[in-house]
C-alpha positions as CSV (number, residue, x, y, z in Angstrom):
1,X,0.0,0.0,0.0
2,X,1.7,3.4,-1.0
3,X,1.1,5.9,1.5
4,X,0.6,10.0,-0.4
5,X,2.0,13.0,1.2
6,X,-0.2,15.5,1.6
7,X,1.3,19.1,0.1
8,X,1.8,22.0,2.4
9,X,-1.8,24.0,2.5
10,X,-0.8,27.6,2.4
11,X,-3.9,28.4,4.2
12,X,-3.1,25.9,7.5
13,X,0.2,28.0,7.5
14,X,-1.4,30.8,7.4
15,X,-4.2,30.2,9.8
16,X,-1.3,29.2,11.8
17,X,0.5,32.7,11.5
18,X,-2.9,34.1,12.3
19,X,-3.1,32.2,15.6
20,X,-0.3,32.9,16.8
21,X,-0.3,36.5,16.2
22,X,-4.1,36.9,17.8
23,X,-2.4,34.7,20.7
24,X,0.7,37.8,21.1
25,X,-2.2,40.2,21.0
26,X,-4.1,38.3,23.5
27,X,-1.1,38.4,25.6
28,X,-1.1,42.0,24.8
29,X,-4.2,42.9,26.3
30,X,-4.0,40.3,29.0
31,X,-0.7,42.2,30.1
32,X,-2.8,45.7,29.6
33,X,-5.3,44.4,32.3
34,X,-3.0,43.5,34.5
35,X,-1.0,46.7,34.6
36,X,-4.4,48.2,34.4
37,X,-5.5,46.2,37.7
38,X,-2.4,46.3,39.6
39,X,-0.8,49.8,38.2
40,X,-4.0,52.3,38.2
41,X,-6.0,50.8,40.3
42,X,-3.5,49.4,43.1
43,X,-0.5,52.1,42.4
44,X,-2.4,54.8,41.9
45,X,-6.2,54.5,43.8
46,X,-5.8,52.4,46.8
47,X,-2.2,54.1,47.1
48,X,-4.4,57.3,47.0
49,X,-6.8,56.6,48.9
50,X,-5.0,54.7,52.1
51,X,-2.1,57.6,52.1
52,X,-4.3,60.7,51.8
53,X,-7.5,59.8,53.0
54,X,-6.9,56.8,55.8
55,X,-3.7,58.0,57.0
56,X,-3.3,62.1,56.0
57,X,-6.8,63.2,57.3
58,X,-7.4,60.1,60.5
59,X,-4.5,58.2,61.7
60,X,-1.8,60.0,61.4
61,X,-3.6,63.6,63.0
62,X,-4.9,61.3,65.6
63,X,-1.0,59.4,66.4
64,X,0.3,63.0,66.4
65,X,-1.8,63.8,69.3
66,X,-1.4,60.5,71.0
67,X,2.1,61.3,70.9
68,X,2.2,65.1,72.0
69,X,0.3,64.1,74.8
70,X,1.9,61.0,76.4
71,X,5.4,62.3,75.6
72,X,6.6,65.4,76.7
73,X,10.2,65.3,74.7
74,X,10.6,66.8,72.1
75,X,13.7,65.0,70.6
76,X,10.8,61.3,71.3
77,X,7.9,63.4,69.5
78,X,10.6,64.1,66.9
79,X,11.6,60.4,66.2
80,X,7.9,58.9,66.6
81,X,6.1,61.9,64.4
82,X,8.3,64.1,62.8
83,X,8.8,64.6,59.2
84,X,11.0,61.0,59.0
85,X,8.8,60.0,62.3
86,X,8.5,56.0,62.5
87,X,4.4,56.1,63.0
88,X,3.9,59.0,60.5
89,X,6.3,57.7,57.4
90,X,7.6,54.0,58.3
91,X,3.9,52.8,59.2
92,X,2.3,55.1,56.7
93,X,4.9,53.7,53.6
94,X,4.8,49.9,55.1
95,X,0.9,50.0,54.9
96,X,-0.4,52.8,53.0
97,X,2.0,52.5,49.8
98,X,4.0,49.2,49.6
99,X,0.9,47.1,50.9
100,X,-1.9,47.5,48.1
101,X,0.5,47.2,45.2
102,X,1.8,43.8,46.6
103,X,-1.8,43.0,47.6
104,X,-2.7,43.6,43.8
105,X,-0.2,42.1,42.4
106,X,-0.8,39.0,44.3
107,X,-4.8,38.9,43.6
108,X,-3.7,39.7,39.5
109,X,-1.1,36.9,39.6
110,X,-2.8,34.1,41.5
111,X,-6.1,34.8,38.3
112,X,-3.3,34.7,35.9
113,X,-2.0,30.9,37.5
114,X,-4.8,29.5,38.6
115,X,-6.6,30.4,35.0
116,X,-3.4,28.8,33.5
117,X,-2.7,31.4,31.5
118,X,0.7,31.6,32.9
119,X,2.0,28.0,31.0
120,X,0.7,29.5,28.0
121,X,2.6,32.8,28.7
122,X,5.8,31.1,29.2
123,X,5.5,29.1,26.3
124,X,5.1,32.5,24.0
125,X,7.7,34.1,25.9
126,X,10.1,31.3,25.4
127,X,9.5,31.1,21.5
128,X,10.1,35.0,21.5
129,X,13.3,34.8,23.1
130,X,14.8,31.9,21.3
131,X,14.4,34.4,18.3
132,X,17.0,36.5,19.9
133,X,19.6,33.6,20.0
């Protein structure tokens, strides 16, 4: 029994270009959501938010008057609440701007792996930079 070869279909190949360019744009605008998730809306509203509003107008005001009234010295005051103060910039950076971004970041990337996108990801990202070789 003689076995043909099939010829090369042009349009396989190039339904095969076109899926793998619609699969680089779908990594595009998977990327875009993320930074969109985890860059504006982390970075810049929750960072907004917790730093000015939680923190600028409440806690902080309210520390800074704990503080003037339990401790009388001015060099403590200075190193609790001062302008480099450990309650009113260490707490305030530590919760108020490092906190939601990683917090983001986490909720975007655990979607990303648990939807499995990530394999996929790597795989495109590995056939990218073997080009570069």
């Amino acid at each position: 029994m003689r076995r043909e070869k099939d010829p090369p279909s042009r349009s396989i190949s190039g339904s095969g270009r076109c899926t793998r360019s619609t699969a680089y744009r779908s990594c595009l605008r998977v990327l875009f959501l993320v930074y969109q998730f985890v860059g504006v809306l982390g970075a810049g509203d929750a960072v907004g938010f917790l730093e000015e509003t939680v923190f600028g107008k409440y806690l902080n005001p309210w520390i800074t008057k704990i503080v003037h009234f339990f401790i009388p010295i001015p060099f403590v005051q200075e190193l609790l609440i001062g302008d480099y103060g450990l309650f009113t910039m260490a707490i305030t950076y530590a919760i108020a701007i490092v906190l939601p971004i990683v917090g983001f970041f986490f909720i975007a990337f655990s979607i990303l792996e648990d939807s499995g996108y990530l394999p996929r990801l790597a795989v495109m990202v590995n056939r990218i930079s073997r080009s570069w070789d």
